[in-house]
PDB file as gemmi writes it, atoms N, CA and C in Angstrom:
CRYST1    1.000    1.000    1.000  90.00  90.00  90.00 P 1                      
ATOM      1  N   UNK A   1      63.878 196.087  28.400  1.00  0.00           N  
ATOM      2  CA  UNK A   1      64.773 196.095  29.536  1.00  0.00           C  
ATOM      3  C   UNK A   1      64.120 195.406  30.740  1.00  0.00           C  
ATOM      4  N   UNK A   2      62.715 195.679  31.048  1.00  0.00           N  
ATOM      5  CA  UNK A   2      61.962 194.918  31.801  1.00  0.00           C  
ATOM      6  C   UNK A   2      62.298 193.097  31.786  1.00  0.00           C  
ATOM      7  N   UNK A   3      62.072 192.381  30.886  1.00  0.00           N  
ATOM      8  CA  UNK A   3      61.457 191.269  30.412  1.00  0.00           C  
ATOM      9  C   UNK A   3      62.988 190.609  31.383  1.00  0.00           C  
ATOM     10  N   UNK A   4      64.449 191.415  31.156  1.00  0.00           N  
ATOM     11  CA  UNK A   4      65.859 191.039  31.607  1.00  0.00           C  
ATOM     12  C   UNK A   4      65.279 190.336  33.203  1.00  0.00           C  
ATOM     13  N   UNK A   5      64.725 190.737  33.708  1.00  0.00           N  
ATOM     14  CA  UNK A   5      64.563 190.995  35.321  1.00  0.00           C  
ATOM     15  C   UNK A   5      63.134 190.717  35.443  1.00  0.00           C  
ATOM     16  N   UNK A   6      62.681 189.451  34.738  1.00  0.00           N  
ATOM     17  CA  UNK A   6      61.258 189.179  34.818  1.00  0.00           C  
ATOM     18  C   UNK A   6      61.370 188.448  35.969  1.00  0.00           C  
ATOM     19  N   UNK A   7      60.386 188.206  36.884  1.00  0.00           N  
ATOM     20  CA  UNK A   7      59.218 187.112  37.593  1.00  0.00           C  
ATOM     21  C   UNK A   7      60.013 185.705  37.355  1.00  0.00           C  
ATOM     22  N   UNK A   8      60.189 184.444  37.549  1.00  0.00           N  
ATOM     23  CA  UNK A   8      60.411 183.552  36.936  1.00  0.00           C  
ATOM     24  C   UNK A   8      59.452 182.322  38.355  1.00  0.00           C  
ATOM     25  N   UNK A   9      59.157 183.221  39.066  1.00  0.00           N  
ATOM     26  CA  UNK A   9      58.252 182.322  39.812  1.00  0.00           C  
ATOM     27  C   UNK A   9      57.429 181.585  39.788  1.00  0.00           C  
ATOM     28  N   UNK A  10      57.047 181.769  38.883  1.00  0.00           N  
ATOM     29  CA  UNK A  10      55.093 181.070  38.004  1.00  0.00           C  
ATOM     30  C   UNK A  10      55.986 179.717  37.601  1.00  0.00           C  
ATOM     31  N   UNK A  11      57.228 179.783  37.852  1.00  0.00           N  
ATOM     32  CA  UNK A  11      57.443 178.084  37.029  1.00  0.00           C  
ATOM     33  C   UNK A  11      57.130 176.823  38.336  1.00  0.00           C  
ATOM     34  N   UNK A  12      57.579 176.142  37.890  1.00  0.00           N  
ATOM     35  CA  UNK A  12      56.846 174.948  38.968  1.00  0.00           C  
ATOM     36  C   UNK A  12      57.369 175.055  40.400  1.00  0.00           C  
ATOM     37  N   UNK A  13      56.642 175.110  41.071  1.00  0.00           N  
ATOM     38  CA  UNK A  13      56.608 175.741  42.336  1.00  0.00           C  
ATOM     39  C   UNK A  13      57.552 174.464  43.240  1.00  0.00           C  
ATOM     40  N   UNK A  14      57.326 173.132  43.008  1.00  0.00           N  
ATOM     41  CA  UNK A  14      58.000 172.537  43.609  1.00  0.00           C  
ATOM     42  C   UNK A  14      58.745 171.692  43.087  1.00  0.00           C  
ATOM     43  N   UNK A  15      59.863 171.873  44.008  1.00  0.00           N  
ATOM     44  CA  UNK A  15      61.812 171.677  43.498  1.00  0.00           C  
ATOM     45  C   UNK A  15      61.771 169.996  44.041  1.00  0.00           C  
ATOM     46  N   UNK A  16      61.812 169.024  43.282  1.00  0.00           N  
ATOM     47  CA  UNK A  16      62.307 167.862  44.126  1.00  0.00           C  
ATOM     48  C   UNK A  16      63.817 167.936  43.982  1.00  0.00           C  
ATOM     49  N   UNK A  17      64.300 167.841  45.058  1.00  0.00           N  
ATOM     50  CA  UNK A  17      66.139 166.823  45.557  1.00  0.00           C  
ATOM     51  C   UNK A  17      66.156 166.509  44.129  1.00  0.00           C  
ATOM     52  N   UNK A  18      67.287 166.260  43.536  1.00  0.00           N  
ATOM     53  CA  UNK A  18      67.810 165.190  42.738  1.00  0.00           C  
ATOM     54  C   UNK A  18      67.599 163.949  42.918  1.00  0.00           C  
ATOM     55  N   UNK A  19      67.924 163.620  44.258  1.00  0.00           N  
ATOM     56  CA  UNK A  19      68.119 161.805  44.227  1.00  0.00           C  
ATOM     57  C   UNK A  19      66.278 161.685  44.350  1.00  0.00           C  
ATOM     58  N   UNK A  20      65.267 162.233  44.790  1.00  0.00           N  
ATOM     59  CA  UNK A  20      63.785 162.036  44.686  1.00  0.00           C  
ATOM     60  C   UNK A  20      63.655 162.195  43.270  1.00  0.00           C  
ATOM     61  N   UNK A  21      64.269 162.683  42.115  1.00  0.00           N  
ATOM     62  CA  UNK A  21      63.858 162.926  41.030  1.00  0.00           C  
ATOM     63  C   UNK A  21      64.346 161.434  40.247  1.00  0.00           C  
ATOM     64  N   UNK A  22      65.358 161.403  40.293  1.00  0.00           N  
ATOM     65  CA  UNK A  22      65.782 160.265  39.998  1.00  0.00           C  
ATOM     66  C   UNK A  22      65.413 159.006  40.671  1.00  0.00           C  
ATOM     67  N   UNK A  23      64.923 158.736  41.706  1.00  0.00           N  
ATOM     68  CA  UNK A  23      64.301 157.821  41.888  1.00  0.00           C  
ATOM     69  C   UNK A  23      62.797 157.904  41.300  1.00  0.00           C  
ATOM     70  N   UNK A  24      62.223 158.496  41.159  1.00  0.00           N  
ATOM     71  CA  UNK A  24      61.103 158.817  40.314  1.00  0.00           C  
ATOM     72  C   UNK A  24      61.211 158.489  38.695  1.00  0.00           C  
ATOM     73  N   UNK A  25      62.331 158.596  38.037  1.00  0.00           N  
ATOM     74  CA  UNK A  25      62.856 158.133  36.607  1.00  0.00           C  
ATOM     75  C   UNK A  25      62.897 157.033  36.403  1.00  0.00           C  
ATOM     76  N   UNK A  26      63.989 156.569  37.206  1.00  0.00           N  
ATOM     77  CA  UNK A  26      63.565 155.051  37.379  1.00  0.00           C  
ATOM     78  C   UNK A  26      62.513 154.172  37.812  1.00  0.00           C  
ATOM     79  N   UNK A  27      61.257 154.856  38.540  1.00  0.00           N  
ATOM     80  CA  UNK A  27      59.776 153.997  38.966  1.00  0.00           C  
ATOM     81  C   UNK A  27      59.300 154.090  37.371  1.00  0.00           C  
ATOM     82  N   UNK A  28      59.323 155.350  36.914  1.00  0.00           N  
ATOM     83  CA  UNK A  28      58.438 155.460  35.607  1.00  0.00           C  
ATOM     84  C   UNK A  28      58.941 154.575  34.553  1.00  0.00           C  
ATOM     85  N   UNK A  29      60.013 154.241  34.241  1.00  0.00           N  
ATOM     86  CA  UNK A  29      60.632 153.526  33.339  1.00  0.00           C  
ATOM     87  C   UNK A  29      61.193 152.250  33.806  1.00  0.00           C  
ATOM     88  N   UNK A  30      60.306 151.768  34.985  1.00  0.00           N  
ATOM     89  CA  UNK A  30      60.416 150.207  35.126  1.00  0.00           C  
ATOM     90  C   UNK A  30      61.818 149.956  35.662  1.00  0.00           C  
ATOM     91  N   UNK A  31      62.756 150.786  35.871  1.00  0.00           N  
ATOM     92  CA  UNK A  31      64.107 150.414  36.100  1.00  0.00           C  
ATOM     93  C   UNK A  31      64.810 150.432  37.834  1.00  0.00           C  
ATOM     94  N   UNK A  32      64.279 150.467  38.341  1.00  0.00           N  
ATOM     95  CA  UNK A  32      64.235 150.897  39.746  1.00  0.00           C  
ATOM     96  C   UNK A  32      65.184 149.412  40.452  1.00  0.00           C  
ATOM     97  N   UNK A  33      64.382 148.269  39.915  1.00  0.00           N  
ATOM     98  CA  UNK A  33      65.117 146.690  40.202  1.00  0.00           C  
ATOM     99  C   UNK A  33      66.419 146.660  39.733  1.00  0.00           C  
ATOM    100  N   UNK A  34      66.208 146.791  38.395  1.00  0.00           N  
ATOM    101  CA  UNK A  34      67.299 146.931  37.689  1.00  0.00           C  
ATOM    102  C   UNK A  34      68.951 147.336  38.323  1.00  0.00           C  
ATOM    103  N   UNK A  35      68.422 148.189  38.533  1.00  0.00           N  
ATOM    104  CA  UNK A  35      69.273 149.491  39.124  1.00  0.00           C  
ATOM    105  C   UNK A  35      69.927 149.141  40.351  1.00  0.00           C  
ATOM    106  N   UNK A  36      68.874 148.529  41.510  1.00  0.00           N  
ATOM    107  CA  UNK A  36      69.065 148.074  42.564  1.00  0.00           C  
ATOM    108  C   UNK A  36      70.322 146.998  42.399  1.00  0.00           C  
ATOM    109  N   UNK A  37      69.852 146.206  41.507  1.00  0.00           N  
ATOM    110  CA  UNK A  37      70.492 144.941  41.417  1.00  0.00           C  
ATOM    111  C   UNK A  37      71.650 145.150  40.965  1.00  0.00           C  
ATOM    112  N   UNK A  38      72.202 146.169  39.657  1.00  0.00           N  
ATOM    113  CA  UNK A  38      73.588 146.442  39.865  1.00  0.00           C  
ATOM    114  C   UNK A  38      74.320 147.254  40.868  1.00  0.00           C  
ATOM    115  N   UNK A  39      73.510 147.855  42.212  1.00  0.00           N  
ATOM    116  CA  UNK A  39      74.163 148.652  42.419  1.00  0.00           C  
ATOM    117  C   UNK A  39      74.468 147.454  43.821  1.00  0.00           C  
ATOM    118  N   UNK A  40      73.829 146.367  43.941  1.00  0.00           N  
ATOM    119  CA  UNK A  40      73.751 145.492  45.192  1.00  0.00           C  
ATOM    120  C   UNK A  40      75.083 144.883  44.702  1.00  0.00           C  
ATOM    121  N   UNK A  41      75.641 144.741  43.326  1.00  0.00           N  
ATOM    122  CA  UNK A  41      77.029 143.643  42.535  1.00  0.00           C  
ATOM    123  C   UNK A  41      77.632 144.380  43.160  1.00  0.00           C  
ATOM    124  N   UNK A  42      77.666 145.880  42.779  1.00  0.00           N  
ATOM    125  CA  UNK A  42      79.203 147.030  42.991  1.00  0.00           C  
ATOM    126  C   UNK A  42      78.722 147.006  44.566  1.00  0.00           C  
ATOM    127  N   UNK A  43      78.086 147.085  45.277  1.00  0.00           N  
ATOM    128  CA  UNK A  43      78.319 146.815  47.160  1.00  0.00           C  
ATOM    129  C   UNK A  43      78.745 145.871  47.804  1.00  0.00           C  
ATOM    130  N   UNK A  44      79.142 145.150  47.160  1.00  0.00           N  
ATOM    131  CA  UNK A  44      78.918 143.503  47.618  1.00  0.00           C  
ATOM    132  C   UNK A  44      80.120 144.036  48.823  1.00  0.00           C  
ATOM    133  N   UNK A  45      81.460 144.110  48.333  1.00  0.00           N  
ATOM    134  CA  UNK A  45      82.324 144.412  49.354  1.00  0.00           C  
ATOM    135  C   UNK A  45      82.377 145.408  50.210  1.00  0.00           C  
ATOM    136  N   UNK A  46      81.750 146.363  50.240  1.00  0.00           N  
ATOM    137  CA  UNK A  46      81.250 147.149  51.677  1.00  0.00           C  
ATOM    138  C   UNK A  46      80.331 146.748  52.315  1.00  0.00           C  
ATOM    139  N   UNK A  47      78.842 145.661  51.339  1.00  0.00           N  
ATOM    140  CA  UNK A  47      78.708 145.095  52.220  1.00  0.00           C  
ATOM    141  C   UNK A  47      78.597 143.667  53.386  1.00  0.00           C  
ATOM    142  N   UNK A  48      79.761 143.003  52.530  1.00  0.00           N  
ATOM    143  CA  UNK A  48      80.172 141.878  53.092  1.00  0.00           C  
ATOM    144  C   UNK A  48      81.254 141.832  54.113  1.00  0.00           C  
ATOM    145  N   UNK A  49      82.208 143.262  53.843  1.00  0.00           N  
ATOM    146  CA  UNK A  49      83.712 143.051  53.843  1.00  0.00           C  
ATOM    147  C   UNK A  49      84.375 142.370  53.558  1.00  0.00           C  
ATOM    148  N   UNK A  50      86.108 143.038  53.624  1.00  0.00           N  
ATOM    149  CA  UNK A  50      87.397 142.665  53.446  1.00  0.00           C  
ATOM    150  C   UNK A  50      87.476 140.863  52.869  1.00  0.00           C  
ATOM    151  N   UNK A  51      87.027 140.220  54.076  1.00  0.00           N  
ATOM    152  CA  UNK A  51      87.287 138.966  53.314  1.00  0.00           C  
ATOM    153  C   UNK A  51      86.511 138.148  52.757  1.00  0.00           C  
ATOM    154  N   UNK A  52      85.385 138.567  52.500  1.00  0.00           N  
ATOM    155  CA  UNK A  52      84.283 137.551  51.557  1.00  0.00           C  
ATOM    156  C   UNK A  52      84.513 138.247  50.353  1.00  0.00           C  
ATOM    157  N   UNK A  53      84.495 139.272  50.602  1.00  0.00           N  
ATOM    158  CA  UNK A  53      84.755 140.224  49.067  1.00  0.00           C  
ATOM    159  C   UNK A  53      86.332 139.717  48.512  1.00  0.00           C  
ATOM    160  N   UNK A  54      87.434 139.305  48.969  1.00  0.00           N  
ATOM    161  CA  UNK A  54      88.898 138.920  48.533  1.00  0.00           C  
ATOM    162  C   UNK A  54      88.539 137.480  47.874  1.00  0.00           C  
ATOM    163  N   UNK A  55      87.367 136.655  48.532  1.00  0.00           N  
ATOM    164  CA  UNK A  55      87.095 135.073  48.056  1.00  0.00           C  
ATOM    165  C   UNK A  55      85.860 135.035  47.282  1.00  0.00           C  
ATOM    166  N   UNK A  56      85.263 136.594  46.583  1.00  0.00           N  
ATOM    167  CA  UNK A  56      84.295 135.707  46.016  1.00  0.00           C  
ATOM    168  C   UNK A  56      84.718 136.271  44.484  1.00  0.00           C  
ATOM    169  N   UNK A  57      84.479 135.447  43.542  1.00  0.00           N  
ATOM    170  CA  UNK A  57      85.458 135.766  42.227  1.00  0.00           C  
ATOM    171  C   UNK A  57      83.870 135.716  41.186  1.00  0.00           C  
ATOM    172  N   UNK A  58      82.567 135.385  41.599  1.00  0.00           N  
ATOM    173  CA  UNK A  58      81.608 136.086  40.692  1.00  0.00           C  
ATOM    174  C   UNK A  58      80.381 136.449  41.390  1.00  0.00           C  
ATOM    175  N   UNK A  59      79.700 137.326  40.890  1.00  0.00           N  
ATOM    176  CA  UNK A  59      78.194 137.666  41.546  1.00  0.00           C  
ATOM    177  C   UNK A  59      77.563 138.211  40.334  1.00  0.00           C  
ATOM    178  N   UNK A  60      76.643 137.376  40.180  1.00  0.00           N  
ATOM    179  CA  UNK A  60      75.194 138.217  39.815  1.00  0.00           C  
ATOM    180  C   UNK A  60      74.163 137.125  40.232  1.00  0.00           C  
ATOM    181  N   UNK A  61      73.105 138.154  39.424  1.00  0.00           N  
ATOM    182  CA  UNK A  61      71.546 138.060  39.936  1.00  0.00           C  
ATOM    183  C   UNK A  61      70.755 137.727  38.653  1.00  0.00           C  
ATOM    184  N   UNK A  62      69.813 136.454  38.689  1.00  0.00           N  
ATOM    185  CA  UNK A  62      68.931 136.102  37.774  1.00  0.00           C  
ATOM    186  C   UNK A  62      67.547 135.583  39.097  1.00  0.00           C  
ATOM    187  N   UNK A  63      66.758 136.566  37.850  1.00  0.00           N  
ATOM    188  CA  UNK A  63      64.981 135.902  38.550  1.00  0.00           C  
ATOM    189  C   UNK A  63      65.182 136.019  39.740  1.00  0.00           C  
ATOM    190  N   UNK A  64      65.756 137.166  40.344  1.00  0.00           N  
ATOM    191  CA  UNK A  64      65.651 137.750  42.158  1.00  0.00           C  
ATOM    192  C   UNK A  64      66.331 136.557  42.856  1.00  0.00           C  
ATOM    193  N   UNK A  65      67.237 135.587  41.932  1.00  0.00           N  
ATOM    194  CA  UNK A  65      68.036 135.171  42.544  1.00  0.00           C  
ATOM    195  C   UNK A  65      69.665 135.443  42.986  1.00  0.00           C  
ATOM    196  N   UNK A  66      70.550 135.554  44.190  1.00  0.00           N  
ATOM    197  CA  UNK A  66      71.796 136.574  43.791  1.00  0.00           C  
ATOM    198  C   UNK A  66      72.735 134.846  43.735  1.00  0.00           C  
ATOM    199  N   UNK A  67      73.892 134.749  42.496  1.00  0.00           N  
ATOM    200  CA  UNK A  67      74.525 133.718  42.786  1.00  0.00           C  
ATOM    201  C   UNK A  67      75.611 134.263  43.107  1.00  0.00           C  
ATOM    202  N   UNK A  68      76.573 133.496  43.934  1.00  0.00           N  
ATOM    203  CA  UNK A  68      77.896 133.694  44.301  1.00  0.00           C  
ATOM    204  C   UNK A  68      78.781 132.696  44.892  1.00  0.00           C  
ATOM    205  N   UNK A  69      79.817 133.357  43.818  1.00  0.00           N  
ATOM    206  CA  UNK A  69      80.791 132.322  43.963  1.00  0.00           C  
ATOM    207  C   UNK A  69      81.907 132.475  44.570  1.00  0.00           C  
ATOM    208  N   UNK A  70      82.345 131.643  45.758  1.00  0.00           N  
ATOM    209  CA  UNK A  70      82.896 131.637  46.651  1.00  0.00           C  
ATOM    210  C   UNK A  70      84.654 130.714  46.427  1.00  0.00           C  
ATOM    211  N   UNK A  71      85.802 131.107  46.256  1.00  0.00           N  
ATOM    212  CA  UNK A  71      86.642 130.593  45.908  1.00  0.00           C  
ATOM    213  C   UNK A  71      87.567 129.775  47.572  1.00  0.00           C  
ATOM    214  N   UNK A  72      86.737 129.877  48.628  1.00  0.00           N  
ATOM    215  CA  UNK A  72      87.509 129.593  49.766  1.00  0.00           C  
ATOM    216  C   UNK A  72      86.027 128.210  50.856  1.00  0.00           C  
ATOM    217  N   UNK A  73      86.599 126.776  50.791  1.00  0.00           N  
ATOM    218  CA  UNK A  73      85.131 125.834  51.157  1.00  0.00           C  
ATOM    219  C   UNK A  73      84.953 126.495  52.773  1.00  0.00           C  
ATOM    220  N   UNK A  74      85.586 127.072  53.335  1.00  0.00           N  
ATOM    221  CA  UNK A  74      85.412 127.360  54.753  1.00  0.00           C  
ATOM    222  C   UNK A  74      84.145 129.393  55.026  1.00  0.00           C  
ATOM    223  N   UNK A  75      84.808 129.954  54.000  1.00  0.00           N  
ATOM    224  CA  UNK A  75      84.251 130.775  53.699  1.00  0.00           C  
ATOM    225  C   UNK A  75      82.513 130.754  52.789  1.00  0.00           C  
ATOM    226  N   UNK A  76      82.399 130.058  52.241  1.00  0.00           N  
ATOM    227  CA  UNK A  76      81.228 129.731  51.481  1.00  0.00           C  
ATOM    228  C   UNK A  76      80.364 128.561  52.220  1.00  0.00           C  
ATOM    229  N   UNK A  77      81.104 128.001  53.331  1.00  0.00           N  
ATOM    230  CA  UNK A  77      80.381 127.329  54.590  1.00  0.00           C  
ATOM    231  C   UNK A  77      79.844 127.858  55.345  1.00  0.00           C  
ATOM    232  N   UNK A  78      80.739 129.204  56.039  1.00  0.00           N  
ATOM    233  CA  UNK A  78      80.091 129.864  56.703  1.00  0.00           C  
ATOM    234  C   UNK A  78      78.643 131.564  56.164  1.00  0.00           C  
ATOM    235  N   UNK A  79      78.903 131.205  54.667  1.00  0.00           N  
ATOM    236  CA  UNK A  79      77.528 131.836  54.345  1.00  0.00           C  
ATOM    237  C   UNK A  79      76.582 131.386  54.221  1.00  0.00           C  
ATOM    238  N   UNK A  80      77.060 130.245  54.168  1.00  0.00           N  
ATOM    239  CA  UNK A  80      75.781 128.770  53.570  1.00  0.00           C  
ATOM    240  C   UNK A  80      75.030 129.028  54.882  1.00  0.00           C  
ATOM    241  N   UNK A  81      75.671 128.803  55.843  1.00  0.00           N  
ATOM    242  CA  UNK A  81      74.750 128.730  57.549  1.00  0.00           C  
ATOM    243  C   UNK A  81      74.182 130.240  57.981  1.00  0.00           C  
ATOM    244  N   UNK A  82      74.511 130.915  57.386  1.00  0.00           N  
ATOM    245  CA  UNK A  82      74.224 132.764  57.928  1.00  0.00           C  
ATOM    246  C   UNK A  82      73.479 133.340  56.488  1.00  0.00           C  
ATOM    247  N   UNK A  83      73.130 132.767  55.817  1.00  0.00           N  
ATOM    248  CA  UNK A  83      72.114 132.973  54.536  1.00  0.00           C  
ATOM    249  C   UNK A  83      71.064 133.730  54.782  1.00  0.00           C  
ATOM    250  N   UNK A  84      70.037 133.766  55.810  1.00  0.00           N  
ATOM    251  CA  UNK A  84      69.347 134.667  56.317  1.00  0.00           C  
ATOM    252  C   UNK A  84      69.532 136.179  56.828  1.00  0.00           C  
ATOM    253  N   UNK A  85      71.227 135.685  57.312  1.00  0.00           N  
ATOM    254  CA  UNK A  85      71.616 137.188  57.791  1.00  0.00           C  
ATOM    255  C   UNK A  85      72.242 137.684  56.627  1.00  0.00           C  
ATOM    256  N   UNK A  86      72.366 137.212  55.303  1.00  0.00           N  
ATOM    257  CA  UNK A  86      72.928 137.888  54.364  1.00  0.00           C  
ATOM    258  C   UNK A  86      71.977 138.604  53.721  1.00  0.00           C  
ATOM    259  N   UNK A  87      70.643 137.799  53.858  1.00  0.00           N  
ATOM    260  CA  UNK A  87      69.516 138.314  53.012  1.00  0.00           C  
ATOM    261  C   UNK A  87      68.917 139.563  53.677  1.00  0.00           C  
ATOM    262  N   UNK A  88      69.530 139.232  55.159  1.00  0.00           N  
ATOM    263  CA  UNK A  88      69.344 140.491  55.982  1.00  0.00           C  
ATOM    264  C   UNK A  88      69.498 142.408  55.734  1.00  0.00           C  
ATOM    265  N   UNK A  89      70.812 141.656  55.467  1.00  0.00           N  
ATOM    266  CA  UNK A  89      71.880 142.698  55.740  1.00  0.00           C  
ATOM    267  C   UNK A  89      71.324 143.162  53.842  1.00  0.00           C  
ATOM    268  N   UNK A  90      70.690 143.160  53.053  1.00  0.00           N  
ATOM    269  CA  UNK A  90      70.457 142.701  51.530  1.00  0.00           C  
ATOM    270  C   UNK A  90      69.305 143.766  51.777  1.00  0.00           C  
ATOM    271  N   UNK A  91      68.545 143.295  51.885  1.00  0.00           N  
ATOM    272  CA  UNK A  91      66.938 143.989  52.714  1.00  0.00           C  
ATOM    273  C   UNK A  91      67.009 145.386  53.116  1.00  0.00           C  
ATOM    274  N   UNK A  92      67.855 145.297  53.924  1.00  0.00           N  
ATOM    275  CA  UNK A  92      68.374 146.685  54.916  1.00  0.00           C  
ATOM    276  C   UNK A  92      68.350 148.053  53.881  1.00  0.00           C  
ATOM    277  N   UNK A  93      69.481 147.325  53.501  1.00  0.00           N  
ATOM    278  CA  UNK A  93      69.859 148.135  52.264  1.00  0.00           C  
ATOM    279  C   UNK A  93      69.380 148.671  50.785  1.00  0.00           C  
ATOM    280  N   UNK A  94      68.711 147.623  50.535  1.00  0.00           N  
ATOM    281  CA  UNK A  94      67.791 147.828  49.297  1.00  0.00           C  
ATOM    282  C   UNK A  94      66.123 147.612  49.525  1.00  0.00           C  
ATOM    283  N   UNK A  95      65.649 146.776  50.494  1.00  0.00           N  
ATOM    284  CA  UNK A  95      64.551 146.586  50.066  1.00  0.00           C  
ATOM    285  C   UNK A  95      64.102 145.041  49.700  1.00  0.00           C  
ATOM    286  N   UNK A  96      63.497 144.980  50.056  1.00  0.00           N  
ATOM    287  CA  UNK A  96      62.896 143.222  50.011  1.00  0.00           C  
ATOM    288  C   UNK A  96      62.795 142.714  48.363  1.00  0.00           C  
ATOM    289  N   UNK A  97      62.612 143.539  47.679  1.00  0.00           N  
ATOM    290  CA  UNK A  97      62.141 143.132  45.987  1.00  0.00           C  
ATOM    291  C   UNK A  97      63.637 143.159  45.256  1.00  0.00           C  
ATOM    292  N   UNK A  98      64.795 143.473  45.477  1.00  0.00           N  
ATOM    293  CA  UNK A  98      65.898 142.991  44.917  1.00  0.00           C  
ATOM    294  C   UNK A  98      66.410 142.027  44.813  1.00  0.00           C  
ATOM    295  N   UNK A  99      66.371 141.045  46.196  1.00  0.00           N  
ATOM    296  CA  UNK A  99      67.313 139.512  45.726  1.00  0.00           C  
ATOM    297  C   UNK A  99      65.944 138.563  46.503  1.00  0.00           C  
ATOM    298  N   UNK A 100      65.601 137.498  46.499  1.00  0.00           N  
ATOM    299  CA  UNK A 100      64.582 136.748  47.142  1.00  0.00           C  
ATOM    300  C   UNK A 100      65.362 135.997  48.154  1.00  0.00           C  
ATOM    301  N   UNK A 101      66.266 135.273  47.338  1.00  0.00           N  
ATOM    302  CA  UNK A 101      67.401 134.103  47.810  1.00  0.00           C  
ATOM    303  C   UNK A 101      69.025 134.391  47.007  1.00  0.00           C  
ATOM    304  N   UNK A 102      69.568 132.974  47.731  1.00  0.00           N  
ATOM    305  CA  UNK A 102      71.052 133.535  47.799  1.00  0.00           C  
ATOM    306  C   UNK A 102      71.289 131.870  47.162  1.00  0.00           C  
ATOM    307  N   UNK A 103      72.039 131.565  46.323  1.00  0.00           N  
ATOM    308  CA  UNK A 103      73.164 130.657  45.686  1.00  0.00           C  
ATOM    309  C   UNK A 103      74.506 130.590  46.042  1.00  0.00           C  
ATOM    310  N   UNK A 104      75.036 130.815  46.866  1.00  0.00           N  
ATOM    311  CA  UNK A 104      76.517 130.007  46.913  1.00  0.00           C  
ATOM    312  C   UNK A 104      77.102 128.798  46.049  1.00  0.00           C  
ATOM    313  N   UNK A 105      77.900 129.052  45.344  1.00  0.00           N  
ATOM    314  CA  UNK A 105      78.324 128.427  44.300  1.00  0.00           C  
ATOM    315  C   UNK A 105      79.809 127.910  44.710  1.00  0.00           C  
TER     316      UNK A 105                                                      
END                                                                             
């Protein structure tokens, strides 16, 4: 009847968060980039907005490069010239080791 209503304290004393645990899963198993990099595809439109996200019809990423393709020449002009602030706004968010450079296509 004891054993019902044991102690269970002696187990590991410290609790990480979830999201610290899981970021920890992914350092150990190399996947951390990975991860980044799809989760930078599925942001693209929160973090580009409304209308770069309506004109760009592909994105991905090879060799920390991000390509994208831009279906509007006035719109893909004006990323061409603000490329730094994209890589910016890129950085912010993830971290310098996800995209290096940017392709406009």
């Amino acid at each position: 009847m004891q054993d019902k209503y044991r102690d269970f304290s002696s187990r590991k004393k410290e609790v990480a968060p979830l999201e610290e645990a899981f970021e920890e899963l992914l350092k150990t198993y190399r996947l951390k980039d990975t991860f980044d990099q799809k989760k930078l595809i599925q942001e693209w439109p929160e973090l580009m907005g409304k209308t770069v996200a309506s004109r760009t019809s592909s994105l991905f990423i090879k060799e920390k490069k991000l390509f994208v393709k831009i279906n509007s020449g006035p719109v893909k002009q004006e990323l061409s010239m603000n490329r730094s602030k994209v890589l910016d706004i890129i950085e912010k968010r993830f971290g310098k080791k996800v995209v290096e450079e940017i392709v406009f296509l």
